[in-house]
PDB file of N, H, CA, C and O in Angstrom:
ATOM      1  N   UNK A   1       5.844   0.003 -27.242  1.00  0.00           N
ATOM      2  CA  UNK A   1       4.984  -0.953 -27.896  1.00  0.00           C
ATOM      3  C   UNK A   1       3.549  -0.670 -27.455  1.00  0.00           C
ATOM      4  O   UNK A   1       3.369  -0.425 -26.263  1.00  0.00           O
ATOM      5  N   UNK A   2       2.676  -0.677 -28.160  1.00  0.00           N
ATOM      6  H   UNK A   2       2.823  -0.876 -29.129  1.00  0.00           H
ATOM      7  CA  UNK A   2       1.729  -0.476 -28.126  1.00  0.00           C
ATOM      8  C   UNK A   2       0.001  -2.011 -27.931  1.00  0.00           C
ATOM      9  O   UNK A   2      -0.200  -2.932 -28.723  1.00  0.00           O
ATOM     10  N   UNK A   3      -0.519  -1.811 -27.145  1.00  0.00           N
ATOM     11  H   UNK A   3      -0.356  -1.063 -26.502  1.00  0.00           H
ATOM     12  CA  UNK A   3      -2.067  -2.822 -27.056  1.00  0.00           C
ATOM     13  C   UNK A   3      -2.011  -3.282 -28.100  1.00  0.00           C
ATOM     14  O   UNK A   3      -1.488  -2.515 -28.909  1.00  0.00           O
ATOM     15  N   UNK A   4      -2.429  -4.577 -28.651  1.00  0.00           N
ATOM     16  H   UNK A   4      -2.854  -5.200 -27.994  1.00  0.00           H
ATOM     17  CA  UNK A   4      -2.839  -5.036 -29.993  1.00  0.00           C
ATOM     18  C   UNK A   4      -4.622  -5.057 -30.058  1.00  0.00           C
ATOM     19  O   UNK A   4      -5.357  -5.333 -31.006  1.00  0.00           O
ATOM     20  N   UNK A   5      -4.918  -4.691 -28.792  1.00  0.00           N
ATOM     21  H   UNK A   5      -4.320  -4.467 -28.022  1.00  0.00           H
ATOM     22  CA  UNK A   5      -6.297  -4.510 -28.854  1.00  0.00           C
ATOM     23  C   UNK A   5      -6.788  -3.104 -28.754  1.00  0.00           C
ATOM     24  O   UNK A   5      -7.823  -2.815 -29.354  1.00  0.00           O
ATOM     25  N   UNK A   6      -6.060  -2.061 -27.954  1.00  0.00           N
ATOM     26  H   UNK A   6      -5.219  -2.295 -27.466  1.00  0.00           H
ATOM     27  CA  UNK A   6      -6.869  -1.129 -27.659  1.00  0.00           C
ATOM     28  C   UNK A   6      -5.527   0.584 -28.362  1.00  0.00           C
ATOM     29  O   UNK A   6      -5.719   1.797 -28.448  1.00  0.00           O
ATOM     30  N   UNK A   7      -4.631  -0.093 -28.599  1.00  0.00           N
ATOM     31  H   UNK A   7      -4.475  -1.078 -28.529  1.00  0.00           H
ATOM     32  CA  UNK A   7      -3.226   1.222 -28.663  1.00  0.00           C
ATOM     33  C   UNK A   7      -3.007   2.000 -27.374  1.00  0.00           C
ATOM     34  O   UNK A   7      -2.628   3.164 -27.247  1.00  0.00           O
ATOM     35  N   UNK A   8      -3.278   1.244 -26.588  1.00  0.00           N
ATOM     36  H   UNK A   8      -3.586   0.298 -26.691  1.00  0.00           H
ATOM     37  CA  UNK A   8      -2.671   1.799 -25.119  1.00  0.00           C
ATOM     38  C   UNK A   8      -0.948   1.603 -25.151  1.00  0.00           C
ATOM     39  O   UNK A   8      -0.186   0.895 -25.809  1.00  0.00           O
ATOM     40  N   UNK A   9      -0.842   2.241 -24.478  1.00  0.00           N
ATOM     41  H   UNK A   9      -1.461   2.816 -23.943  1.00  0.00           H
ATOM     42  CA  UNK A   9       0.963   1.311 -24.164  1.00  0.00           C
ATOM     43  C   UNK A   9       0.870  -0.035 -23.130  1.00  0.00           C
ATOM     44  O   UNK A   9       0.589  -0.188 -21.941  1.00  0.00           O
ATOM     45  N   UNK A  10       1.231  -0.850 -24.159  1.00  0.00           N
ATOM     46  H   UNK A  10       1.459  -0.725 -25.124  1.00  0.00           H
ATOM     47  CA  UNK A  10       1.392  -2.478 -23.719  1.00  0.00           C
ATOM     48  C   UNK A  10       2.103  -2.511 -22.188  1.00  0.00           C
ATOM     49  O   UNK A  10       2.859  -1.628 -21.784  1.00  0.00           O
ATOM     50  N   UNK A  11       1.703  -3.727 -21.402  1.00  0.00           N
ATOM     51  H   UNK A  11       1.088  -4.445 -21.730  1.00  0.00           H
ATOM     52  CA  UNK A  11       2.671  -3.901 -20.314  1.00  0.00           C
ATOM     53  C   UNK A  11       3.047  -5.399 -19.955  1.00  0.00           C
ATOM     54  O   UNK A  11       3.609  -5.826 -18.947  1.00  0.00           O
ATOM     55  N   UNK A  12       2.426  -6.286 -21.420  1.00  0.00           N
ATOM     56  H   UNK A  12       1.969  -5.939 -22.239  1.00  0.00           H
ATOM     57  CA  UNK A  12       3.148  -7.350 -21.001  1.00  0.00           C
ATOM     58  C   UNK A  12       3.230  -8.404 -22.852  1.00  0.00           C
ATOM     59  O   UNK A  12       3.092  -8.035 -24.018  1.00  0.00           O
ATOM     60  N   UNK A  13       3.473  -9.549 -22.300  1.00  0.00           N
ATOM     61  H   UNK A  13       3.585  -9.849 -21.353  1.00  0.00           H
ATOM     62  CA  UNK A  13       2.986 -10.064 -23.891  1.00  0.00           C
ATOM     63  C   UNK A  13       3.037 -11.108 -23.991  1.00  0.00           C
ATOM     64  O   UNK A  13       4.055 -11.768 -23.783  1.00  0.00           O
ATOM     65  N   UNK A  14       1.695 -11.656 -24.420  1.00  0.00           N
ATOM     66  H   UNK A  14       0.869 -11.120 -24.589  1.00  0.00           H
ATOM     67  CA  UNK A  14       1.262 -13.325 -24.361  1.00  0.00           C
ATOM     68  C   UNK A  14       2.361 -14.087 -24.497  1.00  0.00           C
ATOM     69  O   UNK A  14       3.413 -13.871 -25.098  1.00  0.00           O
ATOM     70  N   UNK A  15       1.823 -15.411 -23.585  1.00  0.00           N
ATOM     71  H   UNK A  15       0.968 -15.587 -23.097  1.00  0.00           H
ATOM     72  CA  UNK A  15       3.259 -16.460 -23.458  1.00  0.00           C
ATOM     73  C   UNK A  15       3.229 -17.064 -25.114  1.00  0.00           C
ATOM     74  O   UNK A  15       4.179 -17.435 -25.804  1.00  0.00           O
ATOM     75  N   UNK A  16       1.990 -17.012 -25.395  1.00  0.00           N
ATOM     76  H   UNK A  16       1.219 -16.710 -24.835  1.00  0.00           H
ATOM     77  CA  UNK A  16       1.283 -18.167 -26.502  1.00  0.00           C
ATOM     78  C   UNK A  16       1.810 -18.007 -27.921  1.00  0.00           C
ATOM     79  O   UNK A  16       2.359 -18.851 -28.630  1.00  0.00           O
ATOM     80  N   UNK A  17       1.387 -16.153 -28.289  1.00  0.00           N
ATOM     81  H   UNK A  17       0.941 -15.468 -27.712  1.00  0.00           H
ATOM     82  CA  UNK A  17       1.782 -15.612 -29.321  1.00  0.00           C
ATOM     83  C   UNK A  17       2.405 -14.451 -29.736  1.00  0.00           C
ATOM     84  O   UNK A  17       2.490 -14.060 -30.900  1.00  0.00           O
ATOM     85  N   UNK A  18       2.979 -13.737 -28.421  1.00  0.00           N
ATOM     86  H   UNK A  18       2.909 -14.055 -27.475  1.00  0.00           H
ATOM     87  CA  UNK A  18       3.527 -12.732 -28.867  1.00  0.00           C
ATOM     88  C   UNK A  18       3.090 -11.074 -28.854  1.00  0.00           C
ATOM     89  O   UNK A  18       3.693 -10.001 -28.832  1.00  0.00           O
ATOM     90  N   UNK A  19       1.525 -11.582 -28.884  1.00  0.00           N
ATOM     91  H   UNK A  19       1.035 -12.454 -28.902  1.00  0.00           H
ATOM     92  CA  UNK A  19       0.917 -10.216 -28.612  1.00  0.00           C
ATOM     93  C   UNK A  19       1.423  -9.509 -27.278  1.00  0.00           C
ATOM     94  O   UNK A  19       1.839  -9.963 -26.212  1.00  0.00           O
ATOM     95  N   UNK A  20       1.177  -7.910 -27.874  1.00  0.00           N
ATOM     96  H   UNK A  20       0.840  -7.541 -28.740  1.00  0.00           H
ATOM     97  CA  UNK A  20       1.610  -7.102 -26.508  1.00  0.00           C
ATOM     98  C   UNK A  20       0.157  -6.569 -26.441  1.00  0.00           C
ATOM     99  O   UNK A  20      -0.760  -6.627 -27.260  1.00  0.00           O
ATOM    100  N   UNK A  21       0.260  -5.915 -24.930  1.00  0.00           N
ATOM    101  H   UNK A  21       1.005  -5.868 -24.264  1.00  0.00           H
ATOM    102  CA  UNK A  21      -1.035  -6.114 -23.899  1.00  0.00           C
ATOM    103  C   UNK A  21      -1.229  -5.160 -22.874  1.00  0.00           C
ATOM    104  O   UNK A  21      -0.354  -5.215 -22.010  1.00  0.00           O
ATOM    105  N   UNK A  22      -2.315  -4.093 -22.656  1.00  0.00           N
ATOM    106  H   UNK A  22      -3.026  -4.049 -23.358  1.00  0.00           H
ATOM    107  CA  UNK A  22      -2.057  -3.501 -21.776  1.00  0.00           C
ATOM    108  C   UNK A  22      -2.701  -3.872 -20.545  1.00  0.00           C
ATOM    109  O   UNK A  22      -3.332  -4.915 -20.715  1.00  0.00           O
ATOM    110  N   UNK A  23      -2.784  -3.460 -19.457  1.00  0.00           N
ATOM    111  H   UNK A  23      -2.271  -2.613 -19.319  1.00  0.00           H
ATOM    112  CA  UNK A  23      -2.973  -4.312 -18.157  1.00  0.00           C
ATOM    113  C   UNK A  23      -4.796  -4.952 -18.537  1.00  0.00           C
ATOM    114  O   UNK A  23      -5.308  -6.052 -18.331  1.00  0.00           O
ATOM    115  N   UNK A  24      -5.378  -3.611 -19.184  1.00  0.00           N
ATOM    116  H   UNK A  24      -4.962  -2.718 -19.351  1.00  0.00           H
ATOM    117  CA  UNK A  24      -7.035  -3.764 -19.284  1.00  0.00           C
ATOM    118  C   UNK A  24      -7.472  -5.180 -20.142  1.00  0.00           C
ATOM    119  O   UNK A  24      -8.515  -5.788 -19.902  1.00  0.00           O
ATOM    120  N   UNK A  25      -6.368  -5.640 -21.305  1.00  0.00           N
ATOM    121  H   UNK A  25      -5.521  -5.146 -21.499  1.00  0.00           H
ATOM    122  CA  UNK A  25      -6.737  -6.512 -22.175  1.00  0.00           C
ATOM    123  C   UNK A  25      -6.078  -7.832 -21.938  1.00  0.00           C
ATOM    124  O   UNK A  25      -6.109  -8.631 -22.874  1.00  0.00           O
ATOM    125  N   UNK A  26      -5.259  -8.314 -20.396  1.00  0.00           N
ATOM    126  H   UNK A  26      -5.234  -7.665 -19.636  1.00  0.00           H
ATOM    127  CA  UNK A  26      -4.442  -8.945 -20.334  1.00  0.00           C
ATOM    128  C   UNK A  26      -5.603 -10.235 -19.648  1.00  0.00           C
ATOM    129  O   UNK A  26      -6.311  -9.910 -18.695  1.00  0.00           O
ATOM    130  N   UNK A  27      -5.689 -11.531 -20.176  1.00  0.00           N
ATOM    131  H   UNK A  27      -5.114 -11.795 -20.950  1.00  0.00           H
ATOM    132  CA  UNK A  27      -6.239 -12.145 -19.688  1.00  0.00           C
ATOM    133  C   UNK A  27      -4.974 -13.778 -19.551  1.00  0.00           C
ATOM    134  O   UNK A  27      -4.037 -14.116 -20.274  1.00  0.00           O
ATOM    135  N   UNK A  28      -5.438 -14.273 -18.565  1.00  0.00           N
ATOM    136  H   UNK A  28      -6.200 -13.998 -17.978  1.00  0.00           H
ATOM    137  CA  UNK A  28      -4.232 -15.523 -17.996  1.00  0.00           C
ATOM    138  C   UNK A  28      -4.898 -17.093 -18.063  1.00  0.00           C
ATOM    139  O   UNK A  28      -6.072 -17.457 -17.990  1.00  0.00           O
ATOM    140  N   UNK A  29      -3.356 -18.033 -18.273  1.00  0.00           N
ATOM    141  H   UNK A  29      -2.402 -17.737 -18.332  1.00  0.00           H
ATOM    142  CA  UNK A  29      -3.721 -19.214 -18.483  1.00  0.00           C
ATOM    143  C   UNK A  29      -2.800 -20.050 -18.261  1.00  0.00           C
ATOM    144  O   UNK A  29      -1.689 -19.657 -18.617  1.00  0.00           O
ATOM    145  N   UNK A  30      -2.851 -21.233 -17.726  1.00  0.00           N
ATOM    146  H   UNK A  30      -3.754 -21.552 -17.437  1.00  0.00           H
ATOM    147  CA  UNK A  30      -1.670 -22.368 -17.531  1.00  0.00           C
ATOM    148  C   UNK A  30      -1.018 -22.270 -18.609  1.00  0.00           C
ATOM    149  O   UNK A  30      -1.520 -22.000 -19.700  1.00  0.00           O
ATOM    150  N   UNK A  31       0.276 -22.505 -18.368  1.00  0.00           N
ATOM    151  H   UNK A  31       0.683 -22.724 -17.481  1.00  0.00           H
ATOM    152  CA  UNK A  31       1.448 -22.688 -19.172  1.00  0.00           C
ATOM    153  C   UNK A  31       1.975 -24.109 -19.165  1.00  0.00           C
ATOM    154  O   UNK A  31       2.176 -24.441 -17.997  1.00  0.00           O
ATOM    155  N   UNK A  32       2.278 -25.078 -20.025  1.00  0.00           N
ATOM    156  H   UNK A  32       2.114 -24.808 -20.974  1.00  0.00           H
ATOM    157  CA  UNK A  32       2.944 -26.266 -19.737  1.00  0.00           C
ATOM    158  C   UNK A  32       4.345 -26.010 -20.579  1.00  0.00           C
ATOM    159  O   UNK A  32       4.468 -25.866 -21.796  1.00  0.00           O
ATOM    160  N   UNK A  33       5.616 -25.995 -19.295  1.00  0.00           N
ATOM    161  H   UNK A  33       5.516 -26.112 -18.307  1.00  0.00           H
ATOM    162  CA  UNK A  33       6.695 -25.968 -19.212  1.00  0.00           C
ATOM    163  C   UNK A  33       7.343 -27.213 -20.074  1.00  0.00           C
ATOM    164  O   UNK A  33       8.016 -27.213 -21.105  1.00  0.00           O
ATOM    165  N   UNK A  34       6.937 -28.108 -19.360  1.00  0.00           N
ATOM    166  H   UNK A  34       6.390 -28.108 -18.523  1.00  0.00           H
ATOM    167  CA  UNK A  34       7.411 -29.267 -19.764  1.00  0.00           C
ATOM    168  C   UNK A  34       7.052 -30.533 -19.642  1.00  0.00           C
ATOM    169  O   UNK A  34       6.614 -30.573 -18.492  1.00  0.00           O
ATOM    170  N   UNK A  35       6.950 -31.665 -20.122  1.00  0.00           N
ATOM    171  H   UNK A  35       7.306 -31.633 -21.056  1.00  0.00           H
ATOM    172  CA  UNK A  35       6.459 -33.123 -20.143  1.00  0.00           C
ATOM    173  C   UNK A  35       7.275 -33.981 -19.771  1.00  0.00           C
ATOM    174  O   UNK A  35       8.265 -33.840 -20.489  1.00  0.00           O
ATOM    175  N   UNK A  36       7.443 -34.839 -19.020  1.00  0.00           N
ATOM    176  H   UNK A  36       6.639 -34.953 -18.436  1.00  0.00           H
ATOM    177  CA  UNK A  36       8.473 -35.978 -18.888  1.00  0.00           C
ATOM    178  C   UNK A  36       7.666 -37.244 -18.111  1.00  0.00           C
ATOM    179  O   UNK A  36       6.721 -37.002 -17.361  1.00  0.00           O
ATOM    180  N   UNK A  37       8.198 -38.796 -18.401  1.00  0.00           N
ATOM    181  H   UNK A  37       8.967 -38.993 -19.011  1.00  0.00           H
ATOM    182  CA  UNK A  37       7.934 -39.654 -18.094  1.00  0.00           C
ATOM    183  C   UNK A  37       8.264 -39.746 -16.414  1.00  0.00           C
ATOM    184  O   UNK A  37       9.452 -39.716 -16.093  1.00  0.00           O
ATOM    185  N   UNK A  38       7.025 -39.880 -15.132  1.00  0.00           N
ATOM    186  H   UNK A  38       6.060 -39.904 -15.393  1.00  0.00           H
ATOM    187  CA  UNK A  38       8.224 -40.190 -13.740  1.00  0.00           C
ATOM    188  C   UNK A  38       7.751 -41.653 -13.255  1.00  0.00           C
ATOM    189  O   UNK A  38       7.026 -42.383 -13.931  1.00  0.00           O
ATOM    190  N   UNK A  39       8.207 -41.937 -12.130  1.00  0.00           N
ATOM    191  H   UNK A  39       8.796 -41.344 -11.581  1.00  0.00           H
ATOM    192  CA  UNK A  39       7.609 -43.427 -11.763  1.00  0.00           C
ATOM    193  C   UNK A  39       6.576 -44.034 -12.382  1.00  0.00           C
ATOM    194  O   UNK A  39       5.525 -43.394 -12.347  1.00  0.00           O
ATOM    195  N   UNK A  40       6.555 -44.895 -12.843  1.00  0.00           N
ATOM    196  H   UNK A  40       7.409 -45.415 -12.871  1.00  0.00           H
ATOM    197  CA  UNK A  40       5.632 -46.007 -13.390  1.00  0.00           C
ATOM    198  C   UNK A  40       5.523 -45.642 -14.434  1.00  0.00           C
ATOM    199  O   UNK A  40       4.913 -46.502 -15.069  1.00  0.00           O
ATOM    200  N   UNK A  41       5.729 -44.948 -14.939  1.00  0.00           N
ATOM    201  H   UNK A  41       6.224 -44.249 -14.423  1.00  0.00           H
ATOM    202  CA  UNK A  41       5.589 -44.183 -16.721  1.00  0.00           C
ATOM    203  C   UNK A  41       4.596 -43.653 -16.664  1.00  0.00           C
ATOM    204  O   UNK A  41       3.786 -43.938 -17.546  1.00  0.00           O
ATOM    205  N   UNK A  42       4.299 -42.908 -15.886  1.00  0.00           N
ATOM    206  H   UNK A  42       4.956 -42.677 -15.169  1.00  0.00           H
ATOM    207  CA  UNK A  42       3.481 -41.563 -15.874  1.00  0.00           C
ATOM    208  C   UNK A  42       3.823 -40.603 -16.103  1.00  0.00           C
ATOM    209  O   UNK A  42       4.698 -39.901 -15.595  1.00  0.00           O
ATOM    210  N   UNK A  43       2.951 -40.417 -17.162  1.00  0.00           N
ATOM    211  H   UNK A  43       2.241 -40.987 -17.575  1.00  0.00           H
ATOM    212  CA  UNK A  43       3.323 -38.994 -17.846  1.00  0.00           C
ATOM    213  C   UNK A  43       3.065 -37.512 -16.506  1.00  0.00           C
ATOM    214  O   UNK A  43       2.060 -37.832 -15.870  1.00  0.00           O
ATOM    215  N   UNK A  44       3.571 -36.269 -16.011  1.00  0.00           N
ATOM    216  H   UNK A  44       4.387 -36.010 -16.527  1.00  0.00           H
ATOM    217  CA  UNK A  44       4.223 -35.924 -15.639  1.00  0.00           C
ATOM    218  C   UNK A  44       4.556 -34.339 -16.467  1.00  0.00           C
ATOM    219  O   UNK A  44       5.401 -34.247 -17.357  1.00  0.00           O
ATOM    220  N   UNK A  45       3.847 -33.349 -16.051  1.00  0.00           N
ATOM    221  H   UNK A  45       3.160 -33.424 -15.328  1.00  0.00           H
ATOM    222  CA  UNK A  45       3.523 -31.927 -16.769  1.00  0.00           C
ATOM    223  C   UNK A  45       4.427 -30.945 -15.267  1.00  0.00           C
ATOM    224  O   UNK A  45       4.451 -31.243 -14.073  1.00  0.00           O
ATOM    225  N   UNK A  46       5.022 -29.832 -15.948  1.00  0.00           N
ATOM    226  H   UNK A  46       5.003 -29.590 -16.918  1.00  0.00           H
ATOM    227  CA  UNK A  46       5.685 -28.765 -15.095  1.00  0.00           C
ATOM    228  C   UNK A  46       4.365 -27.776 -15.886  1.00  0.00           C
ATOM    229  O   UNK A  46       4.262 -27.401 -17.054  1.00  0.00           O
ATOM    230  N   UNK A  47       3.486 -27.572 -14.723  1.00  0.00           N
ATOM    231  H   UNK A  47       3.569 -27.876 -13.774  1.00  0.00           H
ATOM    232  CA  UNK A  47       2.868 -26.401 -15.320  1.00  0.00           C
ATOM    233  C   UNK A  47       2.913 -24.693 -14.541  1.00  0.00           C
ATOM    234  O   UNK A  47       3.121 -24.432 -13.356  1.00  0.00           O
ATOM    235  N   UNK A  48       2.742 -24.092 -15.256  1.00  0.00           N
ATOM    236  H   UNK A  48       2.573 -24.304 -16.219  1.00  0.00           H
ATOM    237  CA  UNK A  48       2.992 -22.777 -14.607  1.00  0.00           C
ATOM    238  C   UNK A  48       1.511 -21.889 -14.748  1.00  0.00           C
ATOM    239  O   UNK A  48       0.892 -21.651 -15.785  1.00  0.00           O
ATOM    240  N   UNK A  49       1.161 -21.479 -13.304  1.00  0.00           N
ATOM    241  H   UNK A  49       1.664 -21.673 -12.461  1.00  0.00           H
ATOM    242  CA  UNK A  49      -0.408 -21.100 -13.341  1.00  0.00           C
ATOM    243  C   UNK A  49      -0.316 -19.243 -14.357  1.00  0.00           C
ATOM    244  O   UNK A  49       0.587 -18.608 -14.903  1.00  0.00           O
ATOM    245  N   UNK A  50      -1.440 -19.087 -14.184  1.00  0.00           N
ATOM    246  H   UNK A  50      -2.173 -19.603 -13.741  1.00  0.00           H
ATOM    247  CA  UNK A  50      -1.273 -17.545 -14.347  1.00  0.00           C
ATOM    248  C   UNK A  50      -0.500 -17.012 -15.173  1.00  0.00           C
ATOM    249  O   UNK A  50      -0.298 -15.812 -14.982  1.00  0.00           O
ATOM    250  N   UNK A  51       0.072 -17.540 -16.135  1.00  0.00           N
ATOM    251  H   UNK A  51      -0.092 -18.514 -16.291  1.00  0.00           H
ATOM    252  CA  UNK A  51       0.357 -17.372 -17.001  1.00  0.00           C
ATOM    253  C   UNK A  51       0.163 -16.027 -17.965  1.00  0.00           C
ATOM    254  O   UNK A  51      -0.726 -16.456 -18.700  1.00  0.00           O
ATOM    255  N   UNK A  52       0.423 -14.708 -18.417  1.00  0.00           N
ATOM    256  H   UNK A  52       1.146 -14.360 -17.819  1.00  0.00           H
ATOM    257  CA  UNK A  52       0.153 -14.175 -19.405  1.00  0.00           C
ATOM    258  C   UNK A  52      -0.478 -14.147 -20.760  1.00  0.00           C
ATOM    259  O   UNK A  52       0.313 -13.746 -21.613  1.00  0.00           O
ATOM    260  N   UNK A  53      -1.650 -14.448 -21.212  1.00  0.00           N
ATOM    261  H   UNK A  53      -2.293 -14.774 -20.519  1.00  0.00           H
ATOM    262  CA  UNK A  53      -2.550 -14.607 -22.595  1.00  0.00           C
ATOM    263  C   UNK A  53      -3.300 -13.494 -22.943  1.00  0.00           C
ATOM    264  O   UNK A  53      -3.615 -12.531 -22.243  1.00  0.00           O
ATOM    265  N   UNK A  54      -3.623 -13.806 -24.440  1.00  0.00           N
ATOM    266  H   UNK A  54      -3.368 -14.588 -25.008  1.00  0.00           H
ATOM    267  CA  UNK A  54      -3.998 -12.289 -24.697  1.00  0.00           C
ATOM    268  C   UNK A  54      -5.688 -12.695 -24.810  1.00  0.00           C
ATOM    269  O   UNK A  54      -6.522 -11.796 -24.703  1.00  0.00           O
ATOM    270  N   UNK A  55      -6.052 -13.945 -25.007  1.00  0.00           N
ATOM    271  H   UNK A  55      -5.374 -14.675 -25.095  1.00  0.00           H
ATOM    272  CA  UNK A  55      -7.426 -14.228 -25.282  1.00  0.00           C
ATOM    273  C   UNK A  55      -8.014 -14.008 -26.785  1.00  0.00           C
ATOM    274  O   UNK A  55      -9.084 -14.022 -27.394  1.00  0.00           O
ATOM    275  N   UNK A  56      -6.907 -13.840 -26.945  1.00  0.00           N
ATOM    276  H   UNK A  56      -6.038 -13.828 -26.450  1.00  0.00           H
ATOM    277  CA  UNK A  56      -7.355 -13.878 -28.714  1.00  0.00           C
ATOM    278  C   UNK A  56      -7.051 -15.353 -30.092  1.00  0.00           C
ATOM    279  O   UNK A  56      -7.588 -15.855 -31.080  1.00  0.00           O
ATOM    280  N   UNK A  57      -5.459 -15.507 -28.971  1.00  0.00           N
ATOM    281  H   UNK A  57      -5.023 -15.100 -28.168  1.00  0.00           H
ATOM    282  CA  UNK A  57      -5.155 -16.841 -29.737  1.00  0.00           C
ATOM    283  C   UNK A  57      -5.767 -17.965 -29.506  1.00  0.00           C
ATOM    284  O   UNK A  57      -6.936 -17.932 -29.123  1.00  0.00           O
ATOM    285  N   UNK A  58      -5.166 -19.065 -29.675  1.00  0.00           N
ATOM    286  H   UNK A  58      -4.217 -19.092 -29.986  1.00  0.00           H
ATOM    287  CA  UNK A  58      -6.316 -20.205 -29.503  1.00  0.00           C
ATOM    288  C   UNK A  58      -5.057 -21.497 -29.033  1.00  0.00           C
ATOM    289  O   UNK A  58      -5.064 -22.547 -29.676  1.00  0.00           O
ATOM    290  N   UNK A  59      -4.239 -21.342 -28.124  1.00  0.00           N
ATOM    291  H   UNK A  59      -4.234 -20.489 -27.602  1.00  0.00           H
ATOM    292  CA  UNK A  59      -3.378 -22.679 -28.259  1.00  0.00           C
ATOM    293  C   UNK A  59      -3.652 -23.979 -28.114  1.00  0.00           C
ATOM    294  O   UNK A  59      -3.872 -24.375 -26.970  1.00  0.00           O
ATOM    295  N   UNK A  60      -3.692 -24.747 -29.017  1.00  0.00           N
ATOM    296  H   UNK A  60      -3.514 -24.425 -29.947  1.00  0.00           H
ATOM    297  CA  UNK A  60      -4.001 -26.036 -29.426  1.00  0.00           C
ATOM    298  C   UNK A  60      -3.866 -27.044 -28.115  1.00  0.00           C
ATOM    299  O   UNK A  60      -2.795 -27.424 -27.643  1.00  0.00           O
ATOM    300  N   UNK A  61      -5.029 -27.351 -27.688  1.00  0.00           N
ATOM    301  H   UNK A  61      -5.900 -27.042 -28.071  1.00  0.00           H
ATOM    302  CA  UNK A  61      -5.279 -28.701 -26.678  1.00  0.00           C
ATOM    303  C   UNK A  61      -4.104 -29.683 -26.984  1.00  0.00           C
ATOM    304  O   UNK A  61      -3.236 -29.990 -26.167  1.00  0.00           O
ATOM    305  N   UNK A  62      -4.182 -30.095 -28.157  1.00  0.00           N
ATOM    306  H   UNK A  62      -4.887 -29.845 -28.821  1.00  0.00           H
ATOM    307  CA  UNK A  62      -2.966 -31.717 -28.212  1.00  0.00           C
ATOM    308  C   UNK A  62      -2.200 -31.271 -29.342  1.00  0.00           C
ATOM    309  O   UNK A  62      -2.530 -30.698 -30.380  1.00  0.00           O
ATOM    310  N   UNK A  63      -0.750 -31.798 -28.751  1.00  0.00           N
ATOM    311  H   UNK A  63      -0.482 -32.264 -27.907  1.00  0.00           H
ATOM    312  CA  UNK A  63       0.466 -31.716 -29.525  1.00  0.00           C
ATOM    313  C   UNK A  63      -0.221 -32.411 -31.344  1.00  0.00           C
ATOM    314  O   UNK A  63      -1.061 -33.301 -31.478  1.00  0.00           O
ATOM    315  N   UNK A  64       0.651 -31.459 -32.738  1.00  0.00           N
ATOM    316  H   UNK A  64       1.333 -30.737 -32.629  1.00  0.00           H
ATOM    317  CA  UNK A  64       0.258 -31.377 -33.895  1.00  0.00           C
ATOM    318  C   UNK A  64       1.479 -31.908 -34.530  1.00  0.00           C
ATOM    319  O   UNK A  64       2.485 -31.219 -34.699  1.00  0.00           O
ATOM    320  N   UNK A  65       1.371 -33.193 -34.893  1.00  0.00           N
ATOM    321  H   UNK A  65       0.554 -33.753 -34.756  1.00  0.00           H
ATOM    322  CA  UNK A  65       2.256 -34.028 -35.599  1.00  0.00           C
ATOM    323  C   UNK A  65       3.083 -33.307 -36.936  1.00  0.00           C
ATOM    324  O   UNK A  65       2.360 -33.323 -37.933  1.00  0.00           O
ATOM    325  N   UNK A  66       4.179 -32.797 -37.135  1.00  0.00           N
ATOM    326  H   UNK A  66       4.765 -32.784 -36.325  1.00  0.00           H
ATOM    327  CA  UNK A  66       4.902 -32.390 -37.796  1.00  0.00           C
ATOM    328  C   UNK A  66       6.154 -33.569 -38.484  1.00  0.00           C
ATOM    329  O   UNK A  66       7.344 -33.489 -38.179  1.00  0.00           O
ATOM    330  N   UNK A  67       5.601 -34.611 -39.430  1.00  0.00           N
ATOM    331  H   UNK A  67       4.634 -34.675 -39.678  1.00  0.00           H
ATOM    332  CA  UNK A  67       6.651 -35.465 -39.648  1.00  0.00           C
ATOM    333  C   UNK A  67       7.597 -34.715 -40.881  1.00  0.00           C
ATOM    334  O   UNK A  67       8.439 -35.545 -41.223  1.00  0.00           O
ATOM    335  N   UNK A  68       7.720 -33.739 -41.484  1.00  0.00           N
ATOM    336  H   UNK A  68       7.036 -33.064 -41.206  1.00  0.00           H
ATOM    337  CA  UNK A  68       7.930 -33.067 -42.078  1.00  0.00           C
ATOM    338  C   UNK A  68       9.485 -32.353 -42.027  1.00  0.00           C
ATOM    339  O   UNK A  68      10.421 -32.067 -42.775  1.00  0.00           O
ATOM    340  N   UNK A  69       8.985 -32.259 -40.303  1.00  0.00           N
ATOM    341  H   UNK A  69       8.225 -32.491 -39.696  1.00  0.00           H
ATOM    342  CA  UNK A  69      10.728 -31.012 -39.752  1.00  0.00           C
ATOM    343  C   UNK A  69      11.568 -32.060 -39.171  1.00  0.00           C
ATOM    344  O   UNK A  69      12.446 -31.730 -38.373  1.00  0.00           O
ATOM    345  N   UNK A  70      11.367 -33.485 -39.536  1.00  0.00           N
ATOM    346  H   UNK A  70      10.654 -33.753 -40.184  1.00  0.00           H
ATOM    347  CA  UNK A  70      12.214 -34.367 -38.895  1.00  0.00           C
ATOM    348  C   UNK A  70      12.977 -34.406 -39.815  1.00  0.00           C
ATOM    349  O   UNK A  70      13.987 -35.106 -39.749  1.00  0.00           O
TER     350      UNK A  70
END
C-alpha cells in the first residue's frame, strides 16, 4: 500500500478515515473509545492519546444526529 500523500510505501493508517501513511506524513490525535454515564451522571470518555491521523480529514467535534438509520 502505498502514502496517500506522497506514494511512499505506507506504514500505518488513520484511525479516522482509512488513509494509509508513511512515517513522514503521519500526524496524531486523541481517539475517543468510548462514552458512558459514571457516578453522579457524569458523562465519562475512554480516550486513547496518540492516536494515528492523517491530517487531512476533519473528524467532527459533536456527535451528527442520524434519525434516519433508526
Amino acid at each position: 500500500m502505498k502514502c496517500w500523500v506522497c506514494e511512499e510505501p505506507a506504514q500505518a493508517i488513520c484511525k479516522f478515515c482509512g488513509r494509509a501513511l508513511c512515517k513522514d506524513h503521519v500526524s496524531k490525535m486523541p481517539y475517543i473509545a468510548a462514552v458512558y454515564v459514571g457516578n453522579n451522571r457524569t458523562p465519562k470518555l475512554v480516550v486513547i492519546a496518540d492516536t494515528i491521523w492523517c491530517g487531512i480529514c476533519k473528524p467532527q467535534a459533536e456527535p451528527i444526529e442520524m434519525p434516519e438509520i433508526y
